[in-house]
C-alpha positions in Angstrom: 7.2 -1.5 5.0 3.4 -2.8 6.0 2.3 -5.7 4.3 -0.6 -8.0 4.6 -1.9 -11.7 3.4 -5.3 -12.3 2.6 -7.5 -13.8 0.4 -10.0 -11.2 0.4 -8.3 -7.2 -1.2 -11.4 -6.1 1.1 -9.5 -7.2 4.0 -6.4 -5.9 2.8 -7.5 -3.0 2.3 -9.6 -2.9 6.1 -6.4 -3.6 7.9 -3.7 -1.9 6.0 -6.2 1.3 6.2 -6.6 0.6 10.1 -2.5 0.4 10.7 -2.2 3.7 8.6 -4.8 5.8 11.1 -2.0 4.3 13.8 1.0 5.3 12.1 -0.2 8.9 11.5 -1.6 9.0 15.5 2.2 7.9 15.9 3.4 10.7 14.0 1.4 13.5 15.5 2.3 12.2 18.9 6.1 12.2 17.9 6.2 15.5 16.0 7.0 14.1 12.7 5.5 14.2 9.4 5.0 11.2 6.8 6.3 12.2 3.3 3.5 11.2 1.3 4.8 11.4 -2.3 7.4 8.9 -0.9 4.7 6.6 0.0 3.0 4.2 -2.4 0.9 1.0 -2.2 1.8 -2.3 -4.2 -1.1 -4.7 -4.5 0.4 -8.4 -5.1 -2.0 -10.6 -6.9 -3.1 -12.5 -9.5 -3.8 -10.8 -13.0 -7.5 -12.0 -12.8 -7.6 -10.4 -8.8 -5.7 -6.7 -10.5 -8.7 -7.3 -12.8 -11.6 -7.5 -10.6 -10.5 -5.2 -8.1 -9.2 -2.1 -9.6 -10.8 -0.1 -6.6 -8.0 -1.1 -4.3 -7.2 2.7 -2.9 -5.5 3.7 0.4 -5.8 7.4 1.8 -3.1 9.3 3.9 -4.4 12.9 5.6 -7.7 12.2 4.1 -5.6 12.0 0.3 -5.1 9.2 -1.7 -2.0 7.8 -2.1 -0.2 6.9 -5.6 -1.0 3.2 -6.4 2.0 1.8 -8.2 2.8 -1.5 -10.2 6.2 -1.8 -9.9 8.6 -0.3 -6.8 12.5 -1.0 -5.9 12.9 -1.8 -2.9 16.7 -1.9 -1.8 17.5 -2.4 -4.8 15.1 -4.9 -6.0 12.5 -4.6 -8.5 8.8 -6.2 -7.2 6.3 -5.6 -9.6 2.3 -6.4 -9.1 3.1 -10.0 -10.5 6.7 -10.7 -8.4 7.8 -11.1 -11.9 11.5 -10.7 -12.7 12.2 -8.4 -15.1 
């Protein structure tokens, strides 16, 4: 799990982008492959912020990864919100 906080989704987006290059460099280095259909971002924000910025894209291989609202994470639900459901 990566996570960053920020104010601005720009710089989110910049750094989380940035620690993805790494972690592929890693995995070439090391042999190994990153299973991209298990790999999805999870923006958490307001509902105005989802609103505004629904541009919010990350890229694996030079492919866009699956942006999801809601993920479970051992077992826990998180949703865009951190809503309980």
């Amino acid at each position: 799990m990566v996570y960053y906080t920020r104010s601005r989704i720009s710089t989110i987006r910049k750094c989380l982008g940035k620690d993805l290059e790494r972690i592929e460099q890693w995995l070439v280095n090391s042999r190994l492959i990153l299973k991209q259909s298990k790999t999805k971002p999870l923006l958490f924000c307001t509902r105005q912020s989802l609103q505004t910025k629904p541009d919010f894209f990350l890229c694996i291989q030079s492919k866009e990864i699956e942006r999801v609202s809601s993920f479970n994470y051992v077992g826990v639900m998180l949703d865009k919100q951190l809503l309980s459901k």
